[in-house]
NUKEKOL-948143 format. One record per residue (C-alpha): x, y, z; residue in three letters; residue number from 1. Coordinates in Angstrom, 1 decimal. Layout:
<badrens>
> c1 / c2 / c3 / rest / nr
> X / Y / Z / ALA / NUM
...
</badrens>
This chain:
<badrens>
> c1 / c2 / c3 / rest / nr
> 0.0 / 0.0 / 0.0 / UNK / 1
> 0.9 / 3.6 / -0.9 / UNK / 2
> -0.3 / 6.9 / 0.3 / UNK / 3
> -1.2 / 9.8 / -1.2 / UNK / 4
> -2.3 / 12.2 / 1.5 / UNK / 5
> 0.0 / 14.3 / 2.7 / UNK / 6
> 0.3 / 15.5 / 6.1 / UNK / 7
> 1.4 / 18.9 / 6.0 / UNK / 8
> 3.5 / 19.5 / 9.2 / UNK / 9
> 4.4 / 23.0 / 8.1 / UNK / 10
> 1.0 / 24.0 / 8.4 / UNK / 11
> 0.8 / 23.3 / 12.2 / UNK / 12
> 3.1 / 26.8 / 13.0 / UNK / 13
> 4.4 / 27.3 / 16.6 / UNK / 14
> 2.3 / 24.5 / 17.9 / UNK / 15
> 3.9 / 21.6 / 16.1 / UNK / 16
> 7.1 / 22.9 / 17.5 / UNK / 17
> 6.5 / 23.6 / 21.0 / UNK / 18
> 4.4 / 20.2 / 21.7 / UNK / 19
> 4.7 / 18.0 / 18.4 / UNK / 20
> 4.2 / 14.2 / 20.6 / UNK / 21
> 0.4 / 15.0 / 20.0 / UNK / 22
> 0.9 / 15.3 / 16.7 / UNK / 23
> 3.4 / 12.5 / 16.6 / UNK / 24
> 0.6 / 9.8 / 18.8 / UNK / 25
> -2.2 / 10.7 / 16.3 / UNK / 26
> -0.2 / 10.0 / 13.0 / UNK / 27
> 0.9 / 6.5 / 15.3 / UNK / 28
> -2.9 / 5.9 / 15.9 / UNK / 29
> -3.4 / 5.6 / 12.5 / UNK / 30
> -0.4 / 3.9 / 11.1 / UNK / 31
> 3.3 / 3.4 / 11.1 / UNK / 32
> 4.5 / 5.1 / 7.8 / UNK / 33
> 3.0 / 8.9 / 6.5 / UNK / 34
> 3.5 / 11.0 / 3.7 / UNK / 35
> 4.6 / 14.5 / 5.3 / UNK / 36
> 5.3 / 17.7 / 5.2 / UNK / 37
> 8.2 / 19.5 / 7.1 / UNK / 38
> 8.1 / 22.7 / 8.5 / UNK / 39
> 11.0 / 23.0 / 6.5 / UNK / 40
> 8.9 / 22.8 / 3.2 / UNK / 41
> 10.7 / 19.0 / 1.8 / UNK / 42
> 7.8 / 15.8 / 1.7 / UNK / 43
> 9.1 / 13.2 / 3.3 / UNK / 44
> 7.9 / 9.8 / 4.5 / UNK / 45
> 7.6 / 9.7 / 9.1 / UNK / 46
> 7.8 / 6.5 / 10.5 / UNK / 47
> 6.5 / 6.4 / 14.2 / UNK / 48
> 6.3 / 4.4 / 16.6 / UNK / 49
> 8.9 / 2.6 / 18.8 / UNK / 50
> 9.0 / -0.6 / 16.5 / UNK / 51
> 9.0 / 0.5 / 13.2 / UNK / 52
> 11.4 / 3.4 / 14.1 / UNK / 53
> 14.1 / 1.2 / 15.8 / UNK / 54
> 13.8 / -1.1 / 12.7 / UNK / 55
> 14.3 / 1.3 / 10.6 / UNK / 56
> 17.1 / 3.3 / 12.2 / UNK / 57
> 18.9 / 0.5 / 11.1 / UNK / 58
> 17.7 / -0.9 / 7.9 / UNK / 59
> 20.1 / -1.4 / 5.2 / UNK / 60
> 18.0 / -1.0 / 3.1 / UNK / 61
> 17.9 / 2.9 / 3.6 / UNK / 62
> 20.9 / 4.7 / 2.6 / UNK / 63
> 22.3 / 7.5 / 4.3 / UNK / 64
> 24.3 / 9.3 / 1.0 / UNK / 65
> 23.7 / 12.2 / -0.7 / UNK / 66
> 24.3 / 10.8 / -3.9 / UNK / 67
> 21.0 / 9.0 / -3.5 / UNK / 68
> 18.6 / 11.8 / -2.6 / UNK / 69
> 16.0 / 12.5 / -5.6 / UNK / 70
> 16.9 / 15.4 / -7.7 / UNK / 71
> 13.9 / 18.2 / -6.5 / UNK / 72
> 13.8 / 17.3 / -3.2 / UNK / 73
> 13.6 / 20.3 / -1.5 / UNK / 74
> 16.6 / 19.4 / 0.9 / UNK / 75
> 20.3 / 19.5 / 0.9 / UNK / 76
> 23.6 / 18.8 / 2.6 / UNK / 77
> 24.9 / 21.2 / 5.0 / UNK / 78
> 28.1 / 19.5 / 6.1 / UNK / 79
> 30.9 / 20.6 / 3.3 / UNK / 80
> 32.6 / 17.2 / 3.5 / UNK / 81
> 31.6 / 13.2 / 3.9 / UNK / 82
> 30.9 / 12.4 / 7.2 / UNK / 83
> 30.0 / 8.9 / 9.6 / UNK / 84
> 26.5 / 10.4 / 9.1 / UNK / 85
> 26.4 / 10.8 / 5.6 / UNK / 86
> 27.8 / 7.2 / 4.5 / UNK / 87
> 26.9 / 3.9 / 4.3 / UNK / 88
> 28.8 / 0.7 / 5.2 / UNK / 89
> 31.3 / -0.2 / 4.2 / UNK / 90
> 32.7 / 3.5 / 4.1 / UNK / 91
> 30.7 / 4.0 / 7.6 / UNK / 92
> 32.5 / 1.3 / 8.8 / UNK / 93
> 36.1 / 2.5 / 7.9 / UNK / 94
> 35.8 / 6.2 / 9.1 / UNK / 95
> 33.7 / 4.8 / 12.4 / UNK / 96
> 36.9 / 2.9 / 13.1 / UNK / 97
> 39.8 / 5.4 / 12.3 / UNK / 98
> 38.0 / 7.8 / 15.0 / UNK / 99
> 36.7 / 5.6 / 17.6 / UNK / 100
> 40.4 / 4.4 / 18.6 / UNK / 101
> 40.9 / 7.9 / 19.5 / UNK / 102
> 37.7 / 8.9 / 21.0 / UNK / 103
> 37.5 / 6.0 / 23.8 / UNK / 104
> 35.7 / 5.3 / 26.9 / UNK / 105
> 38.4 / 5.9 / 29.0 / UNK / 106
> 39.5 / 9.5 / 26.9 / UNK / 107
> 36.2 / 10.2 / 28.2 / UNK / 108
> 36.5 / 9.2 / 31.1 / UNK / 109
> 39.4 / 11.2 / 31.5 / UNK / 110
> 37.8 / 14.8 / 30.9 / UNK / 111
> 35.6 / 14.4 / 34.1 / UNK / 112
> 37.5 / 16.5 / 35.9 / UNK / 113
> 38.1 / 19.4 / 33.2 / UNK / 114
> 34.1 / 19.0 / 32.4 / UNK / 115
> 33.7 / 19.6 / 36.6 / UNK / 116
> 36.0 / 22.5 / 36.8 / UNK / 117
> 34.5 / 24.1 / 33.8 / UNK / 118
> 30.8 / 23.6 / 35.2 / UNK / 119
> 31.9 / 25.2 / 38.7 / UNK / 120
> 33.7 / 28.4 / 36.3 / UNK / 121
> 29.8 / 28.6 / 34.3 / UNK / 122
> 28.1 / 28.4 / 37.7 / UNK / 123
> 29.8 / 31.1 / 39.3 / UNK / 124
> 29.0 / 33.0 / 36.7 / UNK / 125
> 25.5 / 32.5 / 36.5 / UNK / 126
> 25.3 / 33.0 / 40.7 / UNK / 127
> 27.2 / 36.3 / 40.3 / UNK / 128
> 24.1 / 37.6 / 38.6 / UNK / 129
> 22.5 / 40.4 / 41.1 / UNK / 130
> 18.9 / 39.8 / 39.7 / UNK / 131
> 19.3 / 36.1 / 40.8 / UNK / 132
> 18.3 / 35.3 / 37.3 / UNK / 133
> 19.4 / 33.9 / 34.5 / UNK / 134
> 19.0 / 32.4 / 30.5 / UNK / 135
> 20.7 / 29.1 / 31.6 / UNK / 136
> 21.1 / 27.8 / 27.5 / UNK / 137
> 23.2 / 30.9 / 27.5 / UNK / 138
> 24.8 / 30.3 / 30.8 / UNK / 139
> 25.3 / 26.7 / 30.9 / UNK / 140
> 23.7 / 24.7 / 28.4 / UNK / 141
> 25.7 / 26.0 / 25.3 / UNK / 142
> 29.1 / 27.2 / 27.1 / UNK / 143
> 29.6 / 23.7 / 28.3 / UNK / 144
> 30.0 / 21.2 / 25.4 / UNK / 145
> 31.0 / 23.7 / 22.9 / UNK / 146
> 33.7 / 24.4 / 25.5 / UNK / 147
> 34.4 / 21.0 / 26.0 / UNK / 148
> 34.4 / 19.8 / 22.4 / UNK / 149
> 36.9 / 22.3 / 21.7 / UNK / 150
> 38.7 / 21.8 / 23.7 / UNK / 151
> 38.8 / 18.1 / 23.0 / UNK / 152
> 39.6 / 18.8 / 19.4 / UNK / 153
> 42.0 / 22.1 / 19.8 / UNK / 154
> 39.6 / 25.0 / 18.6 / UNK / 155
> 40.6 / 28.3 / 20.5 / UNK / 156
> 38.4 / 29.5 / 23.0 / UNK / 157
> 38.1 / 32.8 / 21.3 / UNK / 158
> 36.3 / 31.7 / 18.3 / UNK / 159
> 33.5 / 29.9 / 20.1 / UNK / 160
> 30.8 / 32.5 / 19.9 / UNK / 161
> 31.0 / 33.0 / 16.3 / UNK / 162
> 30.8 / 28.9 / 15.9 / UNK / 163
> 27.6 / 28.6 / 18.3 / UNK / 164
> 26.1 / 31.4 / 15.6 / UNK / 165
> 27.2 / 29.1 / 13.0 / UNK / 166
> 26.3 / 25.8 / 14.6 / UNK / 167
> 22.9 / 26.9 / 15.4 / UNK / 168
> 21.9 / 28.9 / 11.9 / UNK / 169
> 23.2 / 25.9 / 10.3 / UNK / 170
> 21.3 / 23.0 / 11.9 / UNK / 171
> 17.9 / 24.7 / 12.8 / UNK / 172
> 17.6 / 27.7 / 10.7 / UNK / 173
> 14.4 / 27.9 / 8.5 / UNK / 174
> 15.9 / 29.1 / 5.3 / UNK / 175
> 18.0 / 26.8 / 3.3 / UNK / 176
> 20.0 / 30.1 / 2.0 / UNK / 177
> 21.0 / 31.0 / 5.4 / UNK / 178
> 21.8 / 27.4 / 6.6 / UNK / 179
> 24.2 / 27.1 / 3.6 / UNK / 180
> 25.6 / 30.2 / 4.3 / UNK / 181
> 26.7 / 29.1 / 8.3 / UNK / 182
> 28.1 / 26.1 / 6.7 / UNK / 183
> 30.6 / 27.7 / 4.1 / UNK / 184
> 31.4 / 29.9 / 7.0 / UNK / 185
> 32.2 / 26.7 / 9.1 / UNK / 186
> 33.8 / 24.8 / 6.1 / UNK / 187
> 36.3 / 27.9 / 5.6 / UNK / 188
> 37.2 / 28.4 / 9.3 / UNK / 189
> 37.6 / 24.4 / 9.7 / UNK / 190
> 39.9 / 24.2 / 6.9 / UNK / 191
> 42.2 / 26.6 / 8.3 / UNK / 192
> 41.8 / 25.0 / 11.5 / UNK / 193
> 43.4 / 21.6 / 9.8 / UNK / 194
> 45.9 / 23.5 / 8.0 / UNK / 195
> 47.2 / 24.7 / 11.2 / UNK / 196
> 46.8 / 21.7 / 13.1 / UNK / 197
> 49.0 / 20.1 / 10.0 / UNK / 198
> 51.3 / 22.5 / 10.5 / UNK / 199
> 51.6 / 22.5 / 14.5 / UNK / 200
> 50.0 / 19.3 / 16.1 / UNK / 201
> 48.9 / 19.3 / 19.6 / UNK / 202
> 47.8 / 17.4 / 21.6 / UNK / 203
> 44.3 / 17.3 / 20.6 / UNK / 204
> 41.5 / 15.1 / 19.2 / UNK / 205
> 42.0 / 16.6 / 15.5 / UNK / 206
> 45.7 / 16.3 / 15.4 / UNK / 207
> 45.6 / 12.6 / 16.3 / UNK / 208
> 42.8 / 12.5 / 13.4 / UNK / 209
> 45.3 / 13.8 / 11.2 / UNK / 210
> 48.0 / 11.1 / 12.2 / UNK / 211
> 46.0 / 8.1 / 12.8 / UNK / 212
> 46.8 / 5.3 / 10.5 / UNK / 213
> 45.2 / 2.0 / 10.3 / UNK / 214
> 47.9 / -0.7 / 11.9 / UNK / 215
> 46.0 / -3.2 / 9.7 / UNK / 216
> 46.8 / -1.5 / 6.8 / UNK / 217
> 47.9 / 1.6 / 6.9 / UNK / 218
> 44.5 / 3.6 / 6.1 / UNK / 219
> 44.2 / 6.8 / 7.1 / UNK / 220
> 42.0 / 10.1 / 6.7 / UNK / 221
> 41.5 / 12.0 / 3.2 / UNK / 222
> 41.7 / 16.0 / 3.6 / UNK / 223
> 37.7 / 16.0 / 2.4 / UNK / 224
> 37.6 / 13.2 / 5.2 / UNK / 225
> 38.9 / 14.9 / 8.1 / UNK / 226
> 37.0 / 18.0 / 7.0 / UNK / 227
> 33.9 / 16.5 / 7.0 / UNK / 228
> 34.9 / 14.5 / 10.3 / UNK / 229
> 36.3 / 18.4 / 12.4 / UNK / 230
> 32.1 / 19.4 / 11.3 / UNK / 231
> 30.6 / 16.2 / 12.7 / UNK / 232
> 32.5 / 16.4 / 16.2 / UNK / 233
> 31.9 / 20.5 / 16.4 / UNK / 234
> 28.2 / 20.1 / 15.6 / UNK / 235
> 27.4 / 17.0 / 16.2 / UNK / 236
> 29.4 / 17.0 / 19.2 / UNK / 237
> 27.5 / 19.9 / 21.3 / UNK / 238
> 24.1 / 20.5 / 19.9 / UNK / 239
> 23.1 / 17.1 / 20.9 / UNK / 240
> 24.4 / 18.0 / 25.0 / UNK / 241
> 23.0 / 21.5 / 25.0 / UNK / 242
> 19.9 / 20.8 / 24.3 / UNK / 243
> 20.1 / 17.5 / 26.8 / UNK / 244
> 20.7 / 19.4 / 29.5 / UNK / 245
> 18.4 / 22.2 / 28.7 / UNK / 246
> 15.2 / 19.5 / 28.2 / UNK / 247
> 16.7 / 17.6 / 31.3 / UNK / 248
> 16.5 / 20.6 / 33.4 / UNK / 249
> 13.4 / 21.7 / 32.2 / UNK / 250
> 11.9 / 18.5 / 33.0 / UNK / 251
> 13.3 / 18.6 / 36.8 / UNK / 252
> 11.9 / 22.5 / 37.1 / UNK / 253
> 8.6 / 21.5 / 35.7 / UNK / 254
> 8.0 / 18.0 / 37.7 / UNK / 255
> 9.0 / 19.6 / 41.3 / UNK / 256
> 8.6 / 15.8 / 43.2 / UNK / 257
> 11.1 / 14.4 / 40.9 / UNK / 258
> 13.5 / 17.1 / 41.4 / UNK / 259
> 13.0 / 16.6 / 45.3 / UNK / 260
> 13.4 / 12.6 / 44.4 / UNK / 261
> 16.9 / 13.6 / 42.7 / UNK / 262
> 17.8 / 15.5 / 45.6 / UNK / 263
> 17.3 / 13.0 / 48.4 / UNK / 264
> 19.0 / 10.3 / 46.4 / UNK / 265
> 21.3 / 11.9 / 43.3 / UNK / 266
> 24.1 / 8.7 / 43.7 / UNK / 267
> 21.3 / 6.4 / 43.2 / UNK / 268
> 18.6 / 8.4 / 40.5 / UNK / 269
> 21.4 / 10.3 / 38.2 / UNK / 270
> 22.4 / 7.8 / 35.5 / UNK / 271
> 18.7 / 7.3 / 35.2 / UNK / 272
> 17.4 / 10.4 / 35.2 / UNK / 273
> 19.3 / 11.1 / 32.4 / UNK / 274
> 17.9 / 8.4 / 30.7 / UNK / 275
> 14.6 / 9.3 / 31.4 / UNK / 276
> 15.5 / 13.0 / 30.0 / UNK / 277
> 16.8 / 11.4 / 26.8 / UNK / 278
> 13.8 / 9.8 / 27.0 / UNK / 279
> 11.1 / 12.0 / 27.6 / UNK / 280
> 12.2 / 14.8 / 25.7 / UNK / 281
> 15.2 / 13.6 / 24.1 / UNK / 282
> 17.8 / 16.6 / 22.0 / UNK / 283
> 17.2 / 15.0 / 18.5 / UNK / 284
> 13.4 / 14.5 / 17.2 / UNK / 285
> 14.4 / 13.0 / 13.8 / UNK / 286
> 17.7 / 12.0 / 12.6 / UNK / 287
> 20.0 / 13.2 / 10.1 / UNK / 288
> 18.3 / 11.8 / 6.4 / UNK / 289
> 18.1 / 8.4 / 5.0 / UNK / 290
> 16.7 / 7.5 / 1.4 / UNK / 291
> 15.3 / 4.7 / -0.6 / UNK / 292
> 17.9 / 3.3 / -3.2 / UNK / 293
> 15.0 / 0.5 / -4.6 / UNK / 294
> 10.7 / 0.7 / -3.4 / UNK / 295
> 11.2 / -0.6 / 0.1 / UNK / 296
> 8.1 / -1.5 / 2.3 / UNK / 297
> 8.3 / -0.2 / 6.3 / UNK / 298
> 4.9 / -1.1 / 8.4 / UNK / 299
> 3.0 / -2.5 / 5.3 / UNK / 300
> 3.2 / 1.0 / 3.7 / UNK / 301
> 5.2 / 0.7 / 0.3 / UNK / 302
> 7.8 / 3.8 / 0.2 / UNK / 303
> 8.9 / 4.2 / -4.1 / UNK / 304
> 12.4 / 3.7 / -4.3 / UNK / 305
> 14.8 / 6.3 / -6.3 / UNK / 306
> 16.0 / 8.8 / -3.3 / UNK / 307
> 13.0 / 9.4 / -1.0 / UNK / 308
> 13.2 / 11.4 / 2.4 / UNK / 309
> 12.8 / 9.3 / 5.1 / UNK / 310
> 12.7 / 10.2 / 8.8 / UNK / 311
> 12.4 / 8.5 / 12.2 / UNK / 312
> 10.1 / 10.2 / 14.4 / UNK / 313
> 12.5 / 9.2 / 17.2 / UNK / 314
> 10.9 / 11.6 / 19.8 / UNK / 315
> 7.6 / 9.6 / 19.1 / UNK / 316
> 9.3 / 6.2 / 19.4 / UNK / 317
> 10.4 / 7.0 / 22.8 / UNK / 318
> 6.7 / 7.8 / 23.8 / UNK / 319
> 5.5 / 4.9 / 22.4 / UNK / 320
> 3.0 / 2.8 / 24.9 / UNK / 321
> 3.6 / -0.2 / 23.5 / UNK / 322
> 7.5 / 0.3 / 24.9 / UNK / 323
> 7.0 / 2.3 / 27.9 / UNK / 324
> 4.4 / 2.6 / 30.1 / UNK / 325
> 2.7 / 5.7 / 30.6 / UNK / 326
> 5.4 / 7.4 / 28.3 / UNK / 327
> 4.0 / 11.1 / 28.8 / UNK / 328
> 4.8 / 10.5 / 33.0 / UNK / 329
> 8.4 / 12.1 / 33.2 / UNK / 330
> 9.3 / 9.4 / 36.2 / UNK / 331
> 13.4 / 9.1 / 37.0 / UNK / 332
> 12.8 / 5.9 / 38.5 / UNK / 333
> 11.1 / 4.1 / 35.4 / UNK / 334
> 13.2 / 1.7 / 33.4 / UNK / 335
> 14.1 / 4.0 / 30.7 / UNK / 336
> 16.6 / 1.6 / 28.5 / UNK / 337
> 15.9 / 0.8 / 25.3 / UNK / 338
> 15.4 / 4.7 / 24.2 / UNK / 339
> 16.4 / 6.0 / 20.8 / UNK / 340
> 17.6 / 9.2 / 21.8 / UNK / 341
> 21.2 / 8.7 / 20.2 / UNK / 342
> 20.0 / 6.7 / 17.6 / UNK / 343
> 20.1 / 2.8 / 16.6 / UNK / 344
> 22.2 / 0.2 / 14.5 / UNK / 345
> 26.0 / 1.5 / 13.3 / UNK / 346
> 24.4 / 5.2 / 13.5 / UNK / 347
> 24.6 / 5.2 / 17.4 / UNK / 348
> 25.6 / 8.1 / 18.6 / UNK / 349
> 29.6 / 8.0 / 18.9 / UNK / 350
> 29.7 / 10.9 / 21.3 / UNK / 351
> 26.8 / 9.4 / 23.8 / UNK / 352
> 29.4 / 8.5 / 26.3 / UNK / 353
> 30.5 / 12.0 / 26.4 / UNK / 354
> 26.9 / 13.7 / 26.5 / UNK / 355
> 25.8 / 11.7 / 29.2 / UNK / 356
> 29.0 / 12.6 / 31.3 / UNK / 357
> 28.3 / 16.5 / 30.7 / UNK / 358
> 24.6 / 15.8 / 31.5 / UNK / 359
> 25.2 / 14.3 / 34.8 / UNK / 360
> 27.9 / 17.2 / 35.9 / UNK / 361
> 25.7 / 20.3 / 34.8 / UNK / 362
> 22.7 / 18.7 / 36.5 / UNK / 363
> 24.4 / 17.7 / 39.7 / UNK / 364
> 26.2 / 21.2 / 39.8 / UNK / 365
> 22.9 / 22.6 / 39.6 / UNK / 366
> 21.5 / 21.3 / 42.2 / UNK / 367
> 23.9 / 21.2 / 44.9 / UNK / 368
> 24.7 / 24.9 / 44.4 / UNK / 369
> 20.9 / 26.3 / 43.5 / UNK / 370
> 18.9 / 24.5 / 46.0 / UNK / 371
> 16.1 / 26.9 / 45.4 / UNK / 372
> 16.5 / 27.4 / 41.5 / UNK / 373
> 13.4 / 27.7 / 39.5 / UNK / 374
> 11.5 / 28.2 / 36.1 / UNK / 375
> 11.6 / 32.0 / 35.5 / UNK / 376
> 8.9 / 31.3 / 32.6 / UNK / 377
> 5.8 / 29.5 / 32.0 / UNK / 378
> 6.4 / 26.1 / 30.1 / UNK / 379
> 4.1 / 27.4 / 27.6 / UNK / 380
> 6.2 / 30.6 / 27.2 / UNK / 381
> 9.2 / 29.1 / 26.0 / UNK / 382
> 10.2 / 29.4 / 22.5 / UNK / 383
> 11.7 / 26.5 / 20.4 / UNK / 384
> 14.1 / 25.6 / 17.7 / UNK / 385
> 12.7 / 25.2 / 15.0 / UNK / 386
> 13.0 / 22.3 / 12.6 / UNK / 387
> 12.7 / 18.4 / 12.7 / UNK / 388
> 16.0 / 18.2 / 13.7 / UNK / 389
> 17.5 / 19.1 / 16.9 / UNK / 390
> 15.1 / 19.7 / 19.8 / UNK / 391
> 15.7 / 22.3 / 22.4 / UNK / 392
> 14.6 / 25.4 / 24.1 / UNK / 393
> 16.2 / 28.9 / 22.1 / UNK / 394
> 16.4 / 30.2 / 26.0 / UNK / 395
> 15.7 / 29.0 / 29.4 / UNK / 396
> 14.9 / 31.7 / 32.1 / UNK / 397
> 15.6 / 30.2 / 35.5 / UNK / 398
> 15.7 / 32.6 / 38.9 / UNK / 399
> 17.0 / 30.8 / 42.3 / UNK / 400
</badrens>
């Protein structure tokens, strides 16, 4: 079975982006597969649903080039460069491994202490505030992993404004002119980045990209490689925690007896309250784009083959009653494995190790030095990023 009704998405304004679960639970109610349109103006086929999604998320079937998007679409790569997100195995399966020798548990591990110092440094900062208020995505949420990340990869601390402009015109802007032109600004600063990384190696995440060779045999990076590799760990690598921590804390502030659960017992509730975030109002609603190569059928709905759009609704997946009970409740103590919120199959998220650390650091921070912080906002106040994409809250007013 086909479909011709579209369901224009685009058409649902503001609402669709605060609140789109709603939206998401109807389409469910009536099937796993619809024809849409994004607020972004592209059609595209939405598979909901905790199932279907996680199936799809890693069928094969779907392929995650360029190359093979339908000429007309309405969409278009941002990233200058290949990337792990933009390729298919077996190339997905060379670049995962060049990087992931070099971006390790234990590396990870490692920057707990840095990630704590520089949480303390933001938090000051915030406190020192005489209104006893603040935007905390200004404050904490974006400060921390892009400061991290570049850190990790060597980008100088003074350039990190103008790359959160970037970063966030890029990803969720609605124009496609003014996305492209964040990403040639990106593509020309992260070339001279390489060049003088190249040049003067440190000892940073990129300059080990830039020397790392397969011991097998003897593979290394391309130039259009490591470019495209700098942009997925600079974007990829902070707009995923930012807006984390933003929806985690948000959740906390807006469910005060789960906040005062965390506090009574934060050793025992963290790792799974950040689960249940991820969960409940995870950082990425759909994932970066796949397309049919031949016809391919998902939840008895045939999808024609030749480049289609197709998205996972994985915001939807992860309120799916058929996986989690009562998947509206925001409850820290539910079992909340088995999420989507970093993705499924040889797409998982490489930096989820990393975002989970930061989570758990900003939030505990939080806590233990704002005992009385609160929304400075009504929920319903809040304006959103817009987009399919990334998830997240443009500001955060808090007041403690």
């Amino acid at each position: 079975m086909t479909s011709d009704v579209i369901v224009d998405l685009a058409a649902l304004g503001e609402d669709f982006t605060r609140d789109p679960y709603p939206v998401y639970a109807e389409l469910r109610a009536q099937g796993p597969v619809h024809r849409i349109r994004m607020p972004e103006g592209a059609d595209a086929w939405l598979v909901v649903g905790y199932e279907a999604g996680r199936a799809t998320l890693a069928d094969d079937r779907l392929s995650k080039e360029w190359r093979r998007a339908a000429p007309g679409l309405g969409v278009q790569a941002v990233s200058p460069a290949p990337t792990m997100l933009s390729s298919d195995a077996p190339a997905h399966t060379r670049l995962r491994k060049l990087v992931t020798r070099h971006f390790t548990p234990r590396r990870v591990d490692e920057l707990a202490p840095r990630i704590q110092e520089m949480t303390n440094g933001f938090v000051d900062a915030m406190l020192a505030a005489p209104d006893r208020t603040a935007d905390l995505v200004e404050s904490l949420s974006f400060p921390l992993p892009i400061t991290v990340i570049c850190e990790l990869i060597g980008v100088p601390t003074l350039d990190q404004d103008k790359f959160r402009q970037w970063s966030n015109i890029s990803v969720s802007a609605p124009a496609l002119e003014d996305r492209l032109a964040a990403a040639k600004a990106i593509d020309a600063y992260l070339r001279c980045l390489l060049d003088e990384k190249r040049a003067d190696p440190g000892d940073d995440l990129i300059s080990a990209l830039i020397q790392a060779v397969d011991d097998e045999d003897g593979d290394h990076l391309s130039g259009p490689e490591l470019l495209g590799m700098a942009w997925l760990l600079l974007v990829a690598g902070h707009e995923t925690t930012v807006n984390l921590i933003s929806n985690g804390m948000l959740a906390l502030l807006s469910h005060p007896e789960q906040l005062a659960a965390l506090r009574v017992d934060f050793d025992g509730l963290i790792d799974n309250a950040v689960e249940e975030m991820l969960r409940y109002d995870g950082p990425v609603e759909t994932p970066t784009y796949r397309f049919t190569k031949d016809p391919v059928e998902i939840g008895g709905t045939l999808i024609p083959g030749g480049g289609q759009l197709v998205l996972v609704a994985m915001a939807d997946a992860n309120r799916d009653p058929a996986r989690f009970e009562e998947p509206h409740r925001f409850d820290i103590r539910r079992d909340a494995r088995g999420h989507v919120a970093f993705g499924h199959g040889i797409h998982y998220c490489l930096g989820a190790p990393l975002a989970r650390l930061e989570a758990r650091i900003a939030v505990r921070t939080l806590l233990d030095r704002c005992p009385d912080l609160t929304l400075d906002i009504h929920p319903a106040a809040i304006q959103w990023r817009t987009g399919m994409l990334v998830r997240g809250p443009e500001a955060l007013p808090v007041r403690w």
